[in-house]
mmCIF file of the C-alpha atoms, coordinates in Angstrom:
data_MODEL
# 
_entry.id   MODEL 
# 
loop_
_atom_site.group_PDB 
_atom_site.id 
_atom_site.type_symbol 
_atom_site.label_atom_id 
_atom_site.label_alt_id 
_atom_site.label_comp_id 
_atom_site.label_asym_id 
_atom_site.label_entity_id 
_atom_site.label_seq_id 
_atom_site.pdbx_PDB_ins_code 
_atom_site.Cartn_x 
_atom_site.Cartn_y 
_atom_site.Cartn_z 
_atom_site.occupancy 
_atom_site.B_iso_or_equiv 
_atom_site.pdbx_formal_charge 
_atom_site.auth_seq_id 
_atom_site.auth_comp_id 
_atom_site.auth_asym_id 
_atom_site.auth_atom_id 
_atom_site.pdbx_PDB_model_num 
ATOM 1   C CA . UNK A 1 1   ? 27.467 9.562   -4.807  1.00 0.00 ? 1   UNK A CA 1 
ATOM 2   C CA . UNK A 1 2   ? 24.628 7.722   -3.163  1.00 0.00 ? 2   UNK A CA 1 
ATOM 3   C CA . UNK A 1 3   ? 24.785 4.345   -1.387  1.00 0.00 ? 3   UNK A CA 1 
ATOM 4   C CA . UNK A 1 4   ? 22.773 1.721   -3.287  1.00 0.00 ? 4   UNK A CA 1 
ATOM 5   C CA . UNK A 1 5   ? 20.399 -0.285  -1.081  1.00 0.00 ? 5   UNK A CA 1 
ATOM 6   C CA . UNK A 1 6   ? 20.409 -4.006  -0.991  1.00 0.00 ? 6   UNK A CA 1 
ATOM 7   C CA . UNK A 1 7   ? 17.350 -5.199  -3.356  1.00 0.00 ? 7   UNK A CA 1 
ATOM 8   C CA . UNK A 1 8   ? 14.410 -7.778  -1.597  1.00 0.00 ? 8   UNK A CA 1 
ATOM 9   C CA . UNK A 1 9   ? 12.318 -10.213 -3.229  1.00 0.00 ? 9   UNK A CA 1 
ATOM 10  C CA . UNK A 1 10  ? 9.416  -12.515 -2.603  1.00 0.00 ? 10  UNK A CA 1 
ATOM 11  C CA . UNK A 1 11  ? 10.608 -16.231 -2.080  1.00 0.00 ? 11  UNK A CA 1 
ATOM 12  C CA . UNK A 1 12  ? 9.740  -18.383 -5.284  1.00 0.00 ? 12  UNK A CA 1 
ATOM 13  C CA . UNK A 1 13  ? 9.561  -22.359 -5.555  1.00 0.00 ? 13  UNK A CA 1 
ATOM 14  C CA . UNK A 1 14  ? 10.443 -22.407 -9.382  1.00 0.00 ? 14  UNK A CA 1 
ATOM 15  C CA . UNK A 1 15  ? 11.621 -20.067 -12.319 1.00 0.00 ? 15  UNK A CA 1 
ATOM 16  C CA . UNK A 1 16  ? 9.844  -19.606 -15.918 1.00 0.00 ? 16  UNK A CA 1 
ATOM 17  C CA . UNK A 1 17  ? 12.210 -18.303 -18.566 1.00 0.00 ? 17  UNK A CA 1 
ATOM 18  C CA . UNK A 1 18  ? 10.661 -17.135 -21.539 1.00 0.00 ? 18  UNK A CA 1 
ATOM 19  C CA . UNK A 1 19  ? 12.243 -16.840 -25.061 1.00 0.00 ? 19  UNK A CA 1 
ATOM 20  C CA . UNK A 1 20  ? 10.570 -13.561 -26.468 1.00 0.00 ? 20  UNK A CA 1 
ATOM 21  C CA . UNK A 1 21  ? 12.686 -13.418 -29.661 1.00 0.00 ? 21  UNK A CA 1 
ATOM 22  C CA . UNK A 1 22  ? 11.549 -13.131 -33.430 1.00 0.00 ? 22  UNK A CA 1 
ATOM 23  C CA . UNK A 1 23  ? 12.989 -16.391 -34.436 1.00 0.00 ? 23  UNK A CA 1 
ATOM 24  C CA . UNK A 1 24  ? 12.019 -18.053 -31.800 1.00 0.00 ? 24  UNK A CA 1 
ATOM 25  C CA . UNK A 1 25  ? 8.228  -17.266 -32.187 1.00 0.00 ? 25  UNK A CA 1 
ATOM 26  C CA . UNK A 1 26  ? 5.982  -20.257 -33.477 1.00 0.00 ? 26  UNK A CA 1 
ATOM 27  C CA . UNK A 1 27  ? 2.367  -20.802 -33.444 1.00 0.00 ? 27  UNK A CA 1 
ATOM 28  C CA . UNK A 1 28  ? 2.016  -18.224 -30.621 1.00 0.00 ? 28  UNK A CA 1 
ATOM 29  C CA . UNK A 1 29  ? 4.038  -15.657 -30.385 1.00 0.00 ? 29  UNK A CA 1 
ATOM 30  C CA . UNK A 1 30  ? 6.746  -15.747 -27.420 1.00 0.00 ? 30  UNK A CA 1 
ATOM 31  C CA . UNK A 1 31  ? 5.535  -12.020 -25.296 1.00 0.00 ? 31  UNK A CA 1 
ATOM 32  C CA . UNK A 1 32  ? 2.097  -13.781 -26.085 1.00 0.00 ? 32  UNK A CA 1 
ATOM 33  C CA . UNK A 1 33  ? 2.392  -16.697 -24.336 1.00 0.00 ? 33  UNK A CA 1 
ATOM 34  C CA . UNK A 1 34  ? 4.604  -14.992 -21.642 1.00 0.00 ? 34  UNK A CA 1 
ATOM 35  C CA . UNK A 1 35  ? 1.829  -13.008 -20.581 1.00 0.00 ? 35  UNK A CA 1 
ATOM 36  C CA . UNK A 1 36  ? -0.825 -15.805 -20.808 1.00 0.00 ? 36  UNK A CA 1 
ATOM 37  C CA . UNK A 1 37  ? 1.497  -17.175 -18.664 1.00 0.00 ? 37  UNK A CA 1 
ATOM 38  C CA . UNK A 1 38  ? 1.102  -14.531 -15.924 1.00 0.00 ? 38  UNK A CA 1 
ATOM 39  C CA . UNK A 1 39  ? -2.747 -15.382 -16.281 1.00 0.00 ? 39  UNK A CA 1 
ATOM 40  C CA . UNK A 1 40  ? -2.412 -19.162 -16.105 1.00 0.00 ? 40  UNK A CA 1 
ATOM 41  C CA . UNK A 1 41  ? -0.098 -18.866 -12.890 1.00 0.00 ? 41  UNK A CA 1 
ATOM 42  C CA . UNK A 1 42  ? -2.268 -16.581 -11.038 1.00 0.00 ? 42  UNK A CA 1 
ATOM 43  C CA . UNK A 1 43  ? -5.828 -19.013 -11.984 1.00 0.00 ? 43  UNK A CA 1 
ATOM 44  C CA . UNK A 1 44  ? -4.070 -21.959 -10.981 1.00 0.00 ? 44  UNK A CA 1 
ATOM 45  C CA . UNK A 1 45  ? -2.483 -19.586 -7.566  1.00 0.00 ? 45  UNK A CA 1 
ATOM 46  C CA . UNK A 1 46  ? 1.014  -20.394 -8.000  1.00 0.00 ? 46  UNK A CA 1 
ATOM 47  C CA . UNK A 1 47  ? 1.225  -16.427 -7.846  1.00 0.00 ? 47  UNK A CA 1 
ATOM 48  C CA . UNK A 1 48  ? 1.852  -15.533 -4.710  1.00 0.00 ? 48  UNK A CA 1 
ATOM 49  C CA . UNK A 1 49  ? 3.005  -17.170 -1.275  1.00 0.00 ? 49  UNK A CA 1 
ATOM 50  C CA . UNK A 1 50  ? 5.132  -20.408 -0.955  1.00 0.00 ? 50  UNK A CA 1 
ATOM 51  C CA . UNK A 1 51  ? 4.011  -21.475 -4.231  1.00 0.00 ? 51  UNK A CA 1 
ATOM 52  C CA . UNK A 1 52  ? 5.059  -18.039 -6.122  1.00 0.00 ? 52  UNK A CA 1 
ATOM 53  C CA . UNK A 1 53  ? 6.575  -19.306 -10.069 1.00 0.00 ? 53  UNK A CA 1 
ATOM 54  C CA . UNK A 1 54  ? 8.548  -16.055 -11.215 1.00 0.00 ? 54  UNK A CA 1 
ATOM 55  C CA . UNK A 1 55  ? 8.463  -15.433 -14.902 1.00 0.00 ? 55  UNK A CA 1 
ATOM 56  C CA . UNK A 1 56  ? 11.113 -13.448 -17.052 1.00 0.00 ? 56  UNK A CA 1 
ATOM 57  C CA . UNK A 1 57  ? 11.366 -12.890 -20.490 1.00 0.00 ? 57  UNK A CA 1 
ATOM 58  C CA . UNK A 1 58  ? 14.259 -13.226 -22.402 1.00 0.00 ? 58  UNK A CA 1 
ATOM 59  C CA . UNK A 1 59  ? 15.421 -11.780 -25.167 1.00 0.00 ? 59  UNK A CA 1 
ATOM 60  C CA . UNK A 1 60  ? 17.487 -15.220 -26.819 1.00 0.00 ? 60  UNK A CA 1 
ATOM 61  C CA . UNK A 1 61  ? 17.932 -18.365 -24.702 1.00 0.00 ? 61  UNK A CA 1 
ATOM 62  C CA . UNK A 1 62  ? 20.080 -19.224 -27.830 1.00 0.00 ? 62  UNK A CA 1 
ATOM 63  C CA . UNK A 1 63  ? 18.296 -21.929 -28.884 1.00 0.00 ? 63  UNK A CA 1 
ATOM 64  C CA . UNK A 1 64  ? 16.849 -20.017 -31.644 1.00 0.00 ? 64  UNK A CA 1 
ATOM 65  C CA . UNK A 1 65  ? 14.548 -22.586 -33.414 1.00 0.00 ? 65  UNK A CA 1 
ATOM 66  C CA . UNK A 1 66  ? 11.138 -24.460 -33.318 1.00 0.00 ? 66  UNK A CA 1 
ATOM 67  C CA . UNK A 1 67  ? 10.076 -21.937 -30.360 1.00 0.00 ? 67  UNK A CA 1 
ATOM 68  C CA . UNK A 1 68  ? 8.429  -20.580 -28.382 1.00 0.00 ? 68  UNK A CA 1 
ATOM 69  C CA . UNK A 1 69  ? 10.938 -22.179 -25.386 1.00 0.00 ? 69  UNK A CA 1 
ATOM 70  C CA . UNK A 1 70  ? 10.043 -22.477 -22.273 1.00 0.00 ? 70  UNK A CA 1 
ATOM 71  C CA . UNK A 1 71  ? 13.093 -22.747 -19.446 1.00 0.00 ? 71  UNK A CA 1 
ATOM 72  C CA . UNK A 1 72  ? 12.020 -24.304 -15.903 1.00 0.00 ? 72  UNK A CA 1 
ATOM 73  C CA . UNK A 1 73  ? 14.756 -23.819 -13.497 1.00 0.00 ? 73  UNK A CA 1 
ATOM 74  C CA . UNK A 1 74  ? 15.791 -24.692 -10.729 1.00 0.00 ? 74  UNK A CA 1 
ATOM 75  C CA . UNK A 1 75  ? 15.269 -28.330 -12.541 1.00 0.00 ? 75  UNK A CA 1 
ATOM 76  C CA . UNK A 1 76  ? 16.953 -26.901 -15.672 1.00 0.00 ? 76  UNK A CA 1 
ATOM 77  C CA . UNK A 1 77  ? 14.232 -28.548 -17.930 1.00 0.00 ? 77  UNK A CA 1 
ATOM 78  C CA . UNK A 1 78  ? 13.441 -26.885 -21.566 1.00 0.00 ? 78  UNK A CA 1 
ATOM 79  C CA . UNK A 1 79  ? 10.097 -27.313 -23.423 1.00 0.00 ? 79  UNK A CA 1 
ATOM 80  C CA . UNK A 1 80  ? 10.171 -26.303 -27.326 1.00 0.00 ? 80  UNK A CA 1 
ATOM 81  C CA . UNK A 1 81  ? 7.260  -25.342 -29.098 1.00 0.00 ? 81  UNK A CA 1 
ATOM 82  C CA . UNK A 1 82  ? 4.957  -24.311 -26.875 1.00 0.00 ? 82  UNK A CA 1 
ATOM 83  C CA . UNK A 1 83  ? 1.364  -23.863 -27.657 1.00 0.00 ? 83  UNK A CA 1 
ATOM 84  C CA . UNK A 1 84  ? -1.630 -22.278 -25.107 1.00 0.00 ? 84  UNK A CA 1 
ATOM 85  C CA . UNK A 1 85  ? -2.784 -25.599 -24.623 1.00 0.00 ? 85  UNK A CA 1 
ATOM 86  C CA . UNK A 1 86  ? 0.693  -27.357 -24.146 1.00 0.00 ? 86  UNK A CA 1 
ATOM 87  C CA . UNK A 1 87  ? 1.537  -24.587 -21.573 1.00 0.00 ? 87  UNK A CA 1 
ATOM 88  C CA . UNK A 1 88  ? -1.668 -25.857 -19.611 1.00 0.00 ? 88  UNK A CA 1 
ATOM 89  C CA . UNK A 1 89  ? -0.217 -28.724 -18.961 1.00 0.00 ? 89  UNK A CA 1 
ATOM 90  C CA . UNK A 1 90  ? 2.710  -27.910 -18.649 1.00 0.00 ? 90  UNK A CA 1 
ATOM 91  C CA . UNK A 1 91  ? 1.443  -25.533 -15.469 1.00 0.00 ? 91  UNK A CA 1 
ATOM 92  C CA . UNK A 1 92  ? -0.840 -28.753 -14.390 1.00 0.00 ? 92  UNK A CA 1 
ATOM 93  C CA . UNK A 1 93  ? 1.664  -31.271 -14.596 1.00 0.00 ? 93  UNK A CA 1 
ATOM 94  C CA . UNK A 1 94  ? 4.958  -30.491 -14.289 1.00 0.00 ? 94  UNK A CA 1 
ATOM 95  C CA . UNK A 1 95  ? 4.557  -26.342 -11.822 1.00 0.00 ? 95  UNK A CA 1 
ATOM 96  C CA . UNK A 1 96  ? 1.313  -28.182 -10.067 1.00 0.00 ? 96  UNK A CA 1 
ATOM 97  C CA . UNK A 1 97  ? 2.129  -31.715 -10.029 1.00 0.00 ? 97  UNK A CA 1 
ATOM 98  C CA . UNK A 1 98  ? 5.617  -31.850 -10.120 1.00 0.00 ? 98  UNK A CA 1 
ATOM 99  C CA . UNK A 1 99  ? 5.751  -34.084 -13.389 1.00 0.00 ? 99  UNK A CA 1 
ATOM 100 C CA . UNK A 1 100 ? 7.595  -32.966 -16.084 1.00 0.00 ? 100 UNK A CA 1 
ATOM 101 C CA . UNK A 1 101 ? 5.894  -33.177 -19.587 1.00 0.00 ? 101 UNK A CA 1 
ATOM 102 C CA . UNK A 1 102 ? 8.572  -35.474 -20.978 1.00 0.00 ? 102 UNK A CA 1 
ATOM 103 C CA . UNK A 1 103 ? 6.749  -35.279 -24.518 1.00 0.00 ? 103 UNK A CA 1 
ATOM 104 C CA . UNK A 1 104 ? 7.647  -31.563 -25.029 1.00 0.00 ? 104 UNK A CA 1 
ATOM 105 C CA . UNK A 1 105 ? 11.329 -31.456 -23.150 1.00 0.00 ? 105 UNK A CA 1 
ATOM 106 C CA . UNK A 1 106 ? 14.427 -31.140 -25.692 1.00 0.00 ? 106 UNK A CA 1 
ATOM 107 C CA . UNK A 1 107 ? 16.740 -31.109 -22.771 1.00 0.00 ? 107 UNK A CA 1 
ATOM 108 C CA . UNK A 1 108 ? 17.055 -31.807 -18.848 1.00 0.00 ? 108 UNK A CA 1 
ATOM 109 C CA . UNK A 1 109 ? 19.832 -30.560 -16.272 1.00 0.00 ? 109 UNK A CA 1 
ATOM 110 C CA . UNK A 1 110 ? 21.058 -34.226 -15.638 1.00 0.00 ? 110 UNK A CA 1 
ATOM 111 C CA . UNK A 1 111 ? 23.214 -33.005 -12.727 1.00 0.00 ? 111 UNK A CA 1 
ATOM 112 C CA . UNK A 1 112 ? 22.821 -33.346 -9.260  1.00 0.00 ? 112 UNK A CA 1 
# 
């Protein structure tokens, strides 16, 4: 039986959680958009360095309606119906800017 090694990763400021699944797909499909997403962060260079946004699919972020949702964390805010352009500024506002698009959020980590 081998050892396992201890895994390493890249710092990251902020989280992008993807919802991938069939029912949550809406104008653009949900892989779509997740990998226009890679694109967007790297033109805007929140790819790499202090900046770095990682981005995950997932499967079902149970919401399961009026998708494709989009899951910021660590501020725990979720955008619904995401479009190309919405996810613009959504990566200029809220991942550049620090301003959540409060038009587009169905719910917020309140918490502190």
């Amino acid at each position: 039986m081998s050892e396992s090694r201890k895994p390493t990763m890249e710092a990251y400021q902020r989280h992008v959680l993807v919802c991938i699944g069939e029912k949550c797909n809406g104008s653009i499909n949900g892989l779509d958009l997740f990998n226009k997403l890679k694109e967007k962060l790297a033109d805007a260079g929140l790819d790499k360095g202090k900046a770095r946004i990682l981005r995950n699919k997932a499967v079902c972020l149970g919401i399961c309606q009026s998708g494709p949702i989009l899951c910021i964390q660590p501020e725990g805010v979720w955008y619904y119906n995401i479009t190309e352009d919405k996810l613009d500024r959504i990566i200029n506002e809220h991942l550049v800017a620090g301003n959540p698009v409060h038009e587009w959020i169905f719910h917020e980590n309140t918490q502190s």
